[in-house]
C-alpha positions as CSV (number, residue, x, y, z in Angstrom):
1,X,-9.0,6.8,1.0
2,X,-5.6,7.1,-0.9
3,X,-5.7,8.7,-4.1
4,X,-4.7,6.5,-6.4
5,X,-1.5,6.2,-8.1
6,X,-2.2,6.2,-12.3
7,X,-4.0,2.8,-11.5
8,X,-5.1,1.7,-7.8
9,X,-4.0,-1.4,-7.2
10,X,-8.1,-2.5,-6.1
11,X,-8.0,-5.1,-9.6
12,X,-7.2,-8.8,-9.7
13,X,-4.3,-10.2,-9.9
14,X,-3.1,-7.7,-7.4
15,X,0.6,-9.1,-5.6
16,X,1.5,-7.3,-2.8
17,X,3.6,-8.1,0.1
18,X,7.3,-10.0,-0.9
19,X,9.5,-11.6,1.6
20,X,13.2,-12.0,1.7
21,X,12.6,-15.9,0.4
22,X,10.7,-14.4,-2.4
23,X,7.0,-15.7,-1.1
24,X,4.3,-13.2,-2.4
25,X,0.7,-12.1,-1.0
26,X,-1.9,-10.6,-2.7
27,X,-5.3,-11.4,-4.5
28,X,-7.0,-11.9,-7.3
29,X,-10.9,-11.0,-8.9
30,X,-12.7,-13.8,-10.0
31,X,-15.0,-14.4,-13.4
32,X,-18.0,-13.7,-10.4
33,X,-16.2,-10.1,-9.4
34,X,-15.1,-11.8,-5.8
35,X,-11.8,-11.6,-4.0
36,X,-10.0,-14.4,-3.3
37,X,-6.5,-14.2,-2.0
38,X,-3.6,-16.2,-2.6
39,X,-0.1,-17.3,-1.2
40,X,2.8,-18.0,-3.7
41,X,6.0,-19.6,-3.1
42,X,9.5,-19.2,-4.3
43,X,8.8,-22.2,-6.5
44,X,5.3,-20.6,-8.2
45,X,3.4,-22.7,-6.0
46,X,0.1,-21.2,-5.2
47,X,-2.3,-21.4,-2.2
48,X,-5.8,-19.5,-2.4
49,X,-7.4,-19.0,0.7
50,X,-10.9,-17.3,2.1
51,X,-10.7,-15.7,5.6
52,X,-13.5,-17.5,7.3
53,X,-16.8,-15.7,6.6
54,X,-16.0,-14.0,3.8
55,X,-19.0,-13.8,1.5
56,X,-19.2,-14.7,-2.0
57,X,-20.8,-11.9,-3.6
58,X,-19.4,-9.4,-6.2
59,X,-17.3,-7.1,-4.1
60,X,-16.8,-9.2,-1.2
61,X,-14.2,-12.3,-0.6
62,X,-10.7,-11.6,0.6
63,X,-7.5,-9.2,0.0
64,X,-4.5,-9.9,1.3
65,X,-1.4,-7.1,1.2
66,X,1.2,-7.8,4.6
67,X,4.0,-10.8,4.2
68,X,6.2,-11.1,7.0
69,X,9.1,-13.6,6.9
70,X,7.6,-15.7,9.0
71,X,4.6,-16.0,6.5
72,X,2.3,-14.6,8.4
73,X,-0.1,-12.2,6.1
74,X,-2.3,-9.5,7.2
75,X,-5.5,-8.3,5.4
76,X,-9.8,-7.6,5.4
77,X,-12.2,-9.5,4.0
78,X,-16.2,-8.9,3.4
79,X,-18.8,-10.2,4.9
80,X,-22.0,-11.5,3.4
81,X,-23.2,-8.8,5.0
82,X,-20.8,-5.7,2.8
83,X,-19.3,-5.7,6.5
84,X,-15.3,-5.3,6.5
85,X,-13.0,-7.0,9.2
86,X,-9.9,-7.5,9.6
87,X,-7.3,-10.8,9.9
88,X,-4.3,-12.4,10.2
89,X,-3.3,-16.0,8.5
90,X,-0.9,-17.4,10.9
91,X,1.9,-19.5,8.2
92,X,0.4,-22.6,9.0
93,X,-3.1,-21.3,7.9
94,X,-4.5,-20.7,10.9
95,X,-6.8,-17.4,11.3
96,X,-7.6,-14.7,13.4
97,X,-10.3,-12.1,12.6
98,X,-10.6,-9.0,14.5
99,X,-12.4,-5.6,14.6
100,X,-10.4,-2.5,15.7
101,X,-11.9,0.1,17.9
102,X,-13.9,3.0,16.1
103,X,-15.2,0.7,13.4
104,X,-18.1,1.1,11.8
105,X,-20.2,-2.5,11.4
106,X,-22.5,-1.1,8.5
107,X,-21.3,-2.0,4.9
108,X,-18.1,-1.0,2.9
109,X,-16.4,1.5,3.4
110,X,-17.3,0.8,7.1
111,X,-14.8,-1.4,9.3
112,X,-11.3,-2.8,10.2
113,X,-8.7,-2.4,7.0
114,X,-4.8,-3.5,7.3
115,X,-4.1,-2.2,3.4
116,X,-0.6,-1.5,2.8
117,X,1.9,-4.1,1.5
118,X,4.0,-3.8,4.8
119,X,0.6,-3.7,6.9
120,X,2.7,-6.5,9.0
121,X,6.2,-7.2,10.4
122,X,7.6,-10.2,11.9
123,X,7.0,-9.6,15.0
124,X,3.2,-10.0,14.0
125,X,2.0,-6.1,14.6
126,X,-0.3,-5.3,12.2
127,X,-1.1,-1.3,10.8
128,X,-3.8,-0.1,9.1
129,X,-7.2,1.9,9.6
130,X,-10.3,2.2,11.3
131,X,-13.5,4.0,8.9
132,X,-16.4,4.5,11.4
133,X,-20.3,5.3,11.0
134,X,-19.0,8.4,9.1
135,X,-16.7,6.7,6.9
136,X,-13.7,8.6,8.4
137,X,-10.7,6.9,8.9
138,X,-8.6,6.0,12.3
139,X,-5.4,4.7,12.8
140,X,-4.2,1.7,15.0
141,X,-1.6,-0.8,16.0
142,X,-3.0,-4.7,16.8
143,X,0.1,-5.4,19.0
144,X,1.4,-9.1,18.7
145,X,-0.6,-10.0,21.6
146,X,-3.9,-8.7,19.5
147,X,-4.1,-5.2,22.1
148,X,-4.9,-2.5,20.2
149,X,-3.7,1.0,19.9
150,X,-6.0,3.6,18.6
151,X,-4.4,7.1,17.0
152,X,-5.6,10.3,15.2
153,X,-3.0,12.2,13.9
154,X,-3.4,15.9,14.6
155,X,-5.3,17.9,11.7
156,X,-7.0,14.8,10.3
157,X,-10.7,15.5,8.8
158,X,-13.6,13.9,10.6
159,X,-15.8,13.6,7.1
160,X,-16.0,10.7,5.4
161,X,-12.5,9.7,3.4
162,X,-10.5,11.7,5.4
163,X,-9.1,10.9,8.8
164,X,-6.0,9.1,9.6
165,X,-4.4,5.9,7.2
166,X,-1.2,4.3,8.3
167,X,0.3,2.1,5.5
168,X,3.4,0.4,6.7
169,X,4.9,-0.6,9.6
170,X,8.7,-1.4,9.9
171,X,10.3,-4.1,12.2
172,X,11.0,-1.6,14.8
173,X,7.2,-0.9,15.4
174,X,7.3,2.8,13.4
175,X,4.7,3.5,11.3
176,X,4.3,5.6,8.4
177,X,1.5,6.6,6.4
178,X,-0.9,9.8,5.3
179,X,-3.9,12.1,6.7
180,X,-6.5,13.6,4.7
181,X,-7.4,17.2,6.4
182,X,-10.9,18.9,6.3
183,X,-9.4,20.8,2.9
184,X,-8.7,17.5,1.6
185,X,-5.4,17.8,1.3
186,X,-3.0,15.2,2.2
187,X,-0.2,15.4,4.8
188,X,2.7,12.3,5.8
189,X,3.2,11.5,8.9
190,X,5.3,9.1,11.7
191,X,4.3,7.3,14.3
192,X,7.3,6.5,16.7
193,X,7.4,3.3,18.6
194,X,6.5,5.8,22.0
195,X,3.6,7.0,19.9
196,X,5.2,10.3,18.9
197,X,3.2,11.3,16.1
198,X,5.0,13.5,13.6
199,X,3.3,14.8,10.4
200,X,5.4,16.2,7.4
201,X,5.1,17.6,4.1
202,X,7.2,17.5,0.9
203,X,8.1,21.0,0.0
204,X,6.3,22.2,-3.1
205,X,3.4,19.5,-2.7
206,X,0.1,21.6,-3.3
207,X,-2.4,22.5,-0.8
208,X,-5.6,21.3,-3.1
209,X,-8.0,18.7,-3.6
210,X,-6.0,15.3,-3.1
211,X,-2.9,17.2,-3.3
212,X,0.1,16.5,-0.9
213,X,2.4,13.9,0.8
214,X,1.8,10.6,0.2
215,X,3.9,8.1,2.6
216,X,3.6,4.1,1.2
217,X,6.7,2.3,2.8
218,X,9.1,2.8,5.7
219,X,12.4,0.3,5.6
220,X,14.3,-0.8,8.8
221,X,16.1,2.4,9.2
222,X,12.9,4.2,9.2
223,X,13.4,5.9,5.9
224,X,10.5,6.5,4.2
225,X,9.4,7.0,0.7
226,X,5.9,7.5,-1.2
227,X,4.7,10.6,-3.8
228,X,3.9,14.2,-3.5
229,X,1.2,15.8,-5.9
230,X,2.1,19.6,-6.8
231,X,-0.5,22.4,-7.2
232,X,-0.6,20.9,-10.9
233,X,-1.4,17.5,-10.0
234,X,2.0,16.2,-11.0
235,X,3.0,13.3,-8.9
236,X,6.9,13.2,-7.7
237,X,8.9,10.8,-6.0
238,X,10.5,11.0,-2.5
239,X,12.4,10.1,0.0
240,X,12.3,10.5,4.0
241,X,15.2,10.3,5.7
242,X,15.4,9.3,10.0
243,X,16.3,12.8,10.6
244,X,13.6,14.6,8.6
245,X,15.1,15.5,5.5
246,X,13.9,15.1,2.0
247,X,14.7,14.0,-0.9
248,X,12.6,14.3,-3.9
249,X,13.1,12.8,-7.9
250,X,11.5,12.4,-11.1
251,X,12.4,8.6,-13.0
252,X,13.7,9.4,-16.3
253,X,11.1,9.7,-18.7
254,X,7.9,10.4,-16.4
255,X,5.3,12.5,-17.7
256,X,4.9,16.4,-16.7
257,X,0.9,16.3,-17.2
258,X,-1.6,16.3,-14.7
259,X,-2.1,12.9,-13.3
260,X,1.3,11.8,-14.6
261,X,4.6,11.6,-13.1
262,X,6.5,9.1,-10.7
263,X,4.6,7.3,-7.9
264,X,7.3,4.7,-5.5
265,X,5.5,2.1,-3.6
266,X,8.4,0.7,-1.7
267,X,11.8,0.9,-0.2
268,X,13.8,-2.0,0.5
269,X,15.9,-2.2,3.8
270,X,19.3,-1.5,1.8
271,X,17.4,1.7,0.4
272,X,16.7,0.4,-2.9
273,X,13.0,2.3,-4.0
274,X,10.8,0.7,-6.8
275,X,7.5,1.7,-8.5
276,X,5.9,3.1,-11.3
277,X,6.0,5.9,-13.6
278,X,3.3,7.0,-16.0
279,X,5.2,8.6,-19.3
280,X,3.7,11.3,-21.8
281,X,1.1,8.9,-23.5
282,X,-0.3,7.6,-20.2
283,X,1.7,4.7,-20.0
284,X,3.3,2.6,-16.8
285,X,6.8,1.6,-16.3
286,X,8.5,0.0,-13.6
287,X,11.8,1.3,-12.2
288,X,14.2,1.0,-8.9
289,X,16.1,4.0,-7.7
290,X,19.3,3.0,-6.3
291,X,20.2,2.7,-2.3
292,X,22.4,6.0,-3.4
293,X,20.1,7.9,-5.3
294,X,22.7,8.0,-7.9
295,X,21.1,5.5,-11.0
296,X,17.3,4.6,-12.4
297,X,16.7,1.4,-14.4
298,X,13.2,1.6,-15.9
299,X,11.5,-1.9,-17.2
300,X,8.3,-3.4,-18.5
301,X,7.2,-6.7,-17.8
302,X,6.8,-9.3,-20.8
303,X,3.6,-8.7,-22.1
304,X,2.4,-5.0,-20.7
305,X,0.4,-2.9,-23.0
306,X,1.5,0.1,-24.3
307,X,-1.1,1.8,-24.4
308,X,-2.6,4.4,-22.6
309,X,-3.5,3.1,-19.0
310,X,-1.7,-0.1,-19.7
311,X,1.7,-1.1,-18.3
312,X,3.7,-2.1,-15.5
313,X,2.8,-1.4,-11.9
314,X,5.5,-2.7,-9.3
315,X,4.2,-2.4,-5.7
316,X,7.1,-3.9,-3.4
317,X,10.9,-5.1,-3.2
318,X,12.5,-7.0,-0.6
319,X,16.0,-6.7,0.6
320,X,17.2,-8.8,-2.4
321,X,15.6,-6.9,-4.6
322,X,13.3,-9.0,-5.9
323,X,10.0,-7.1,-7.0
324,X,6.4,-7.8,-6.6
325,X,3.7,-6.1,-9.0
326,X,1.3,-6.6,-11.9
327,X,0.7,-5.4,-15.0
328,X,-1.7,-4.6,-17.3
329,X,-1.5,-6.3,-21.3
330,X,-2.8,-5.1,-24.3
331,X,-6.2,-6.8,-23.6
332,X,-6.6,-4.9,-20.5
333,X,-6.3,-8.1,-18.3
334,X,-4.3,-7.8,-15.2
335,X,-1.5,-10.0,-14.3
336,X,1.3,-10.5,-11.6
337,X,5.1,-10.5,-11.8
338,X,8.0,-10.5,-9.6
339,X,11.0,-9.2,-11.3
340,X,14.6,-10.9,-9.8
């Protein structure tokens, strides 16, 4: 499984996928510890919805993290069983469930998971992973015709938690995302609409224990960004470019400590990066990287903590720059935003 940024983004409210019309996906945890997920509007209407099946125990219910523009959202649910599957909610609220090939159909961490916050585009291909018997993951591709593409990328571990984890899928078909070897280290890689696979690595990430290149989100132009960890476990920012070059930053401000430093969660189809930073006391803070590279503006949502752990967690920004996220107050509670 990914390591986590400063905080994983597994706690309710959790907002993930935003659209161009400013629509958000995601879910919350309720007073009973289950999942429920939720569509909301431009207007702050909400819908919560339940994949069929989904069980109702602690742990179980549903996630959603894909929005295309369309509406469509992609996620997993639980079982009453502790068996994961995957679906699709179709925008006029419509479902289809589905198990990808290599599977496991014993409890979590076992079966289907489309996880990243661009796990769908508008065509309606859907990304995400596969953890068998052995708890290892494999990628595929649900085409919009619900065919599905199986793919290991070379070097992936076979143990449980490692394997192969695609995380976004661009409108194009590409497909980004990261591959935890038998070191358990962590590589990037590409998956070209032929199904070239290509793995990469930021130079300088280190070669330890969840150490690496970590790929999140891949824009129209097939740019991709995400965080390296060093042989310090420093997280840094970068950027992919088409061609294979790199580009890598530090937000202004981000902490030089193990466990601190920049983590981007998305890049926007004009080229626009957001996420968060963790600072020198442990605190989050939301910024954007300019298309250019050239300017940061750093933010906190009204109400974050400033404590230690507390803060503001931005997961995604659409072409208008809108941003999805949630934060954590001084109570410890987690809540969503969208910053315009």
């Amino acid at each position: 499984m990914l390591r986590a940024r400063a905080l994983p983004p597994t706690r309710a409210p959790s907002p993930g996928g935003i659209n161009t019309s400013g629509a958000i996906a995601g879910f919350i945890r309720d007073p009973n510890n289950v999942r429920q997920a939720f569509l909301r509007t431009n207007n702050g209407a909400f819908t919560v919805f339940n994949a069929p099946g989904a069980g109702t125990a602690s742990f179980q219910g549903t996630r959603a993290y894909g929005l295309s523009e369309g509406g469509s959202i992609s996620g997993w649910y639980i079982d009453a069983a502790g068996v994961v599957h995957g679906y699709v909610r179709a925008s006029n609220g419509s479902f289809t469930t589905f198990d990808a090939p290599s599977a496991g159909t014993g409890s979590y961490p076992q079966g289907t998971f489309p996880f990243g916050f661009n796990s769908i585009n508008n065509a309606g291909a859907i990304t995400g992973y596969a953890n068998d018997v052995n708890g290892s993951g494999h990628g595929f591709l649900r085409t919009p015709a619900g065919t599905f593409v199986t793919f290991d990328v070379p070097g992936a571990g076979t143990l449980s938690g490692e394997g192969t984890y695609p995380w976004a899928i661009n409108q194009s078909g590409v497909i980004t995302g990261y591959v935890w070897d038998a070191s358990n280290a962590i590589h990037g890689f590409v998956r070209a609409t032929d199904g070239t696979l290509t793995s990469f690595d930021v130079p300088g990430g280190g070669t330890g224990y969840g150490q690496g290149t970590n790929p999140l989100d891949i824009n129209k132009t097939g740019s991709i960004t995400g965080y390296w960890v060093d042989a310090s476990n420093v997280y840094h920012g970068f950027v992919r470019a088409p061609g294979g070059t790199f580009t890598t930053f530090d937000v202004p401000g981000a902490g030089t400590a193990a466990n601190q430093g920049t983590f981007p969660s998305g890049i926007n189809d004009a080229g626009a990066v957001t996420g968060n930073y963790t600072d020198a006391n442990n605190v989050n803070h939301g910024f954007v990287r300019d298309a250019k590279g050239n300017s940061f503006t750093v933010f906190d949502a009204p109400g974050a903590g400033a404590a230690a752990n507390q803060g503001t967690f931005p997961n995604l920004n659409n072409a208008g720059g809108a941003i999805s996220g949630f934060f954590i107050d001084t109570n410890s509670v987690y809540r969503g935003f969208v910053r315009r």
